[in-house]
N, C-alpha and C positions, 0 to 999 in steps of 0.2 A: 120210665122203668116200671115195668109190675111184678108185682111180690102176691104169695100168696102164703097167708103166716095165719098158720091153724085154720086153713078151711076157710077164710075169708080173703076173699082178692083186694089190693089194695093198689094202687096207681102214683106216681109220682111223676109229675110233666116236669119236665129242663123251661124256664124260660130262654130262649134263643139270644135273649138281650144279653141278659145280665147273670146266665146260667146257676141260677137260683131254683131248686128242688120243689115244688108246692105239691101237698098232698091235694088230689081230685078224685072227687069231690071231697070239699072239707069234711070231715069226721070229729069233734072235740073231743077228746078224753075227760072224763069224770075224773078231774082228780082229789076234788073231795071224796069220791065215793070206790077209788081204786085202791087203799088202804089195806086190806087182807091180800097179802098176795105179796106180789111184783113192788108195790110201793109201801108196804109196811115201814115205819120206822127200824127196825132191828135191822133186815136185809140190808135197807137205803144207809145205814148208819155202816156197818160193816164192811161195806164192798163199796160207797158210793161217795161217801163224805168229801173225800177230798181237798182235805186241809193241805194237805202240801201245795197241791195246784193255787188253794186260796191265797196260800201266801205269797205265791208269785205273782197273782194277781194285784194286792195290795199292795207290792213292792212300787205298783208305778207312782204312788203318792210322793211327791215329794219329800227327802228326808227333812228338807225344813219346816215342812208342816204336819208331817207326819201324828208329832205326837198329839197336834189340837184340831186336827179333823175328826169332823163329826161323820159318819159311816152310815147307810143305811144301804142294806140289803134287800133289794125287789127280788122274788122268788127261792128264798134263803135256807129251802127243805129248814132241816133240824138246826140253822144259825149258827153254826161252828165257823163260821168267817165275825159272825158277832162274839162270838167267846172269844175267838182267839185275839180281834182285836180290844176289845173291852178290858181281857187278861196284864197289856200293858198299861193300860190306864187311860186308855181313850175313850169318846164316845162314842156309840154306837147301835143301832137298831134293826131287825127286820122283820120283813112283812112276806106271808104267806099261807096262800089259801088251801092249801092239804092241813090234815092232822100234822103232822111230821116236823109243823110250828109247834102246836102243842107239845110233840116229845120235846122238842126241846128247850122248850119255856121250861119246861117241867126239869127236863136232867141236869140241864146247863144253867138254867140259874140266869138267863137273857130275858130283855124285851122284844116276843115276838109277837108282832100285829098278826090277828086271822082275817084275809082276806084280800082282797088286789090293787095294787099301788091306786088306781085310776079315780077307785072310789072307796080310800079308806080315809074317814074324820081323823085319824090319829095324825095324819101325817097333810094335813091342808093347813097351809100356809107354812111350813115350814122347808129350811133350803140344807143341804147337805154339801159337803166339802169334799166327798166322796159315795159317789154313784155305783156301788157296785152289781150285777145282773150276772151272775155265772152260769152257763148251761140252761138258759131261760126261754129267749128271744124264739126258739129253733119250738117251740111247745106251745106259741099263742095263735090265739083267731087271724091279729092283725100284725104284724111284725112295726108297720110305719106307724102304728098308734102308739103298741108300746114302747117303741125308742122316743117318742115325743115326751109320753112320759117320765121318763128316764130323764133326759133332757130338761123337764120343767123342775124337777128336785134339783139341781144342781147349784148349786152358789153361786154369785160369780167369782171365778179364780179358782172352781174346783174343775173335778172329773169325772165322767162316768167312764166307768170301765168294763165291759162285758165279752164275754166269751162264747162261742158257738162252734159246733162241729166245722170242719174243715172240710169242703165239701171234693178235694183236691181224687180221695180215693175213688170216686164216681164216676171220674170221668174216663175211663174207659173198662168200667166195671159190668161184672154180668149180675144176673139175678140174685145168680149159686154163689157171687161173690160174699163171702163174713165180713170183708172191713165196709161193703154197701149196706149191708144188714146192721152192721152196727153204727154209721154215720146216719140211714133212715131213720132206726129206726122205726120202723110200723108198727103204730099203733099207738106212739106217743109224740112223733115229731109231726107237725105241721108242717114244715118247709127247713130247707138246710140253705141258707143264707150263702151266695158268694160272695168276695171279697169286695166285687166292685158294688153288690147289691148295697153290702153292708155300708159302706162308703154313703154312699146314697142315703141310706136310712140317716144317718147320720146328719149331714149336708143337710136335709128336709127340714130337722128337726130343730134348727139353728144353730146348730155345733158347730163352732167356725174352724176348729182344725180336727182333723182324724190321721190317727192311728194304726194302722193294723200289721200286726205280726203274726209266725205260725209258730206255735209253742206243742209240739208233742201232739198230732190229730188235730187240735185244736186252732181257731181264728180269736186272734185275742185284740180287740178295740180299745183306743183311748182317747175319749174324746173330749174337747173343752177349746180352753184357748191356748195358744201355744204347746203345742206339744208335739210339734216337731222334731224335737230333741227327745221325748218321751218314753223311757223305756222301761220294760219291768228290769230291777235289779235279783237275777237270781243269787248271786254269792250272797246277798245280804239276806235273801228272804230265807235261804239255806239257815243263815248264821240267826236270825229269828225264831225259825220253826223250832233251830233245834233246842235252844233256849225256853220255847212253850213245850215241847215234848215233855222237856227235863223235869219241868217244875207242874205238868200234869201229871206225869210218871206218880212224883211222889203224893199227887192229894187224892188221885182216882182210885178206889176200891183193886186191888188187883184182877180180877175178875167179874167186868161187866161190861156189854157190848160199848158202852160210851168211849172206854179204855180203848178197844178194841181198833177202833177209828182212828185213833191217835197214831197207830205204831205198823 
């Protein structure tokens, strides 16, 4: 499929195999250095956060272990999945190489690593009981590197959990199609992941059971052991949120963009 978004052509080849998106030739996004603009925090914070979706995502932790898994977030923009879990009293951490860590080291009051799972000191040798990567995977060089990484943080008896555009709308989409443009992407997604690719990433990476459901656009993975049975629980994570809503309502400033995100 080719796009052509502000004057620059941009190309997206179907693998035949595993009908997996890759952008051709690779182009990386600066996401250090895209900050004014498009990726500022303020925009990313107001329109992008996505705590509710995060909480569906956490839902798939087991309620019995819920409260004593340890959390870390590979690619965590502003860390509102670390606030929100931290808020009940769990542990939790993430890592992220935009500014967008910093806003939210700063607003939220978290511990946010600056930099990329693969090669940050903070986080060698340490194993987490939950792996979560939301909206990530679909933004990197190498997609099978970093699900391995993903994979190596994980405990044993824990989860990684990640989410990716659903690549479902493309497949009989035109250029002029908006939901193409918006699962591409151009300009910041490297590849939009199929179902069976994602599987695979997974399997590669020694996950021995996988997950995958469609949640709203969205490809949502859970991978580890056992989790065949595995599902996110929306009524709970519903009954969660709304209970962090409540109790941010009353501590956040009435008017400030962090508010803002919440509701």
């Amino acid at each position: 499929m080719d796009i052509v978004e502000k004057g620059r052509y941009r190309r997206f080849v179907r693998c035949a195999s595993c009908g997996t998106y890759l952008l051709d030739p690779l182009d990386m996004p600066d996401y250090g250095g895209r900050l004014p603009g498009l990726l500022a925090p303020d925009p990313y914070i107001e329109v992008g956060a996505g705590v509710d979706f995060i909480a569906m995502l956490l839902s798939a932790v087991p309620p019995s272990k819920m409260q004593t898994a340890r959390l870390v977030d590979v690619g965590c923009g502003c860390g509102f999945s670390i606030h929100y879990w931290r808020s009940f009293g769990r542990d939790g951490l993430g890592i992220e190489p935009s500014a967008m860590g910093f806003a939210g080291e700063e607003r939220l009051g978290i511990p946010v690593f600056h930099g990329v799972a693969g090669a940050a000191p903070e986080l060698e040798g340490r194993l987490f009981d939950a792996v979560l990567s939301s909206e990530v995977v679909e933004h990197v060089p190498d997609p099978s590197a970093f699900v391995r990484i993903l994979a190596s943080l994980r405990a044993t008896g824990g989860l990684v959990i990640l989410s990716t555009p659903d690549t479902s709308p493309l497949e009989e989409a035109s250029p002029d199609d908006f939901a193409a443009w918006e699962v591409l992407s151009p300009g910041l997604h490297t590849c939009v992941l199929s179902e069976d690719a994602l599987r695979k990433l997974c399997f590669d990476a020694g996950l021995p059971d996988v997950r995958v459901e469609r949640s709203a656009g969205h490809l949502v993975c859970i991978a580890g052991q056992h989790v065949e049975d595995a599902a996110t629980h929306r009524i709970e994570a519903r009954r969660e949120y709304g209970e962090y809503l409540r109790r941010e309502g009353r501590v956040r400033p009435l008017k400030t963009t962090t508010r803002t995100s919440f509701t």
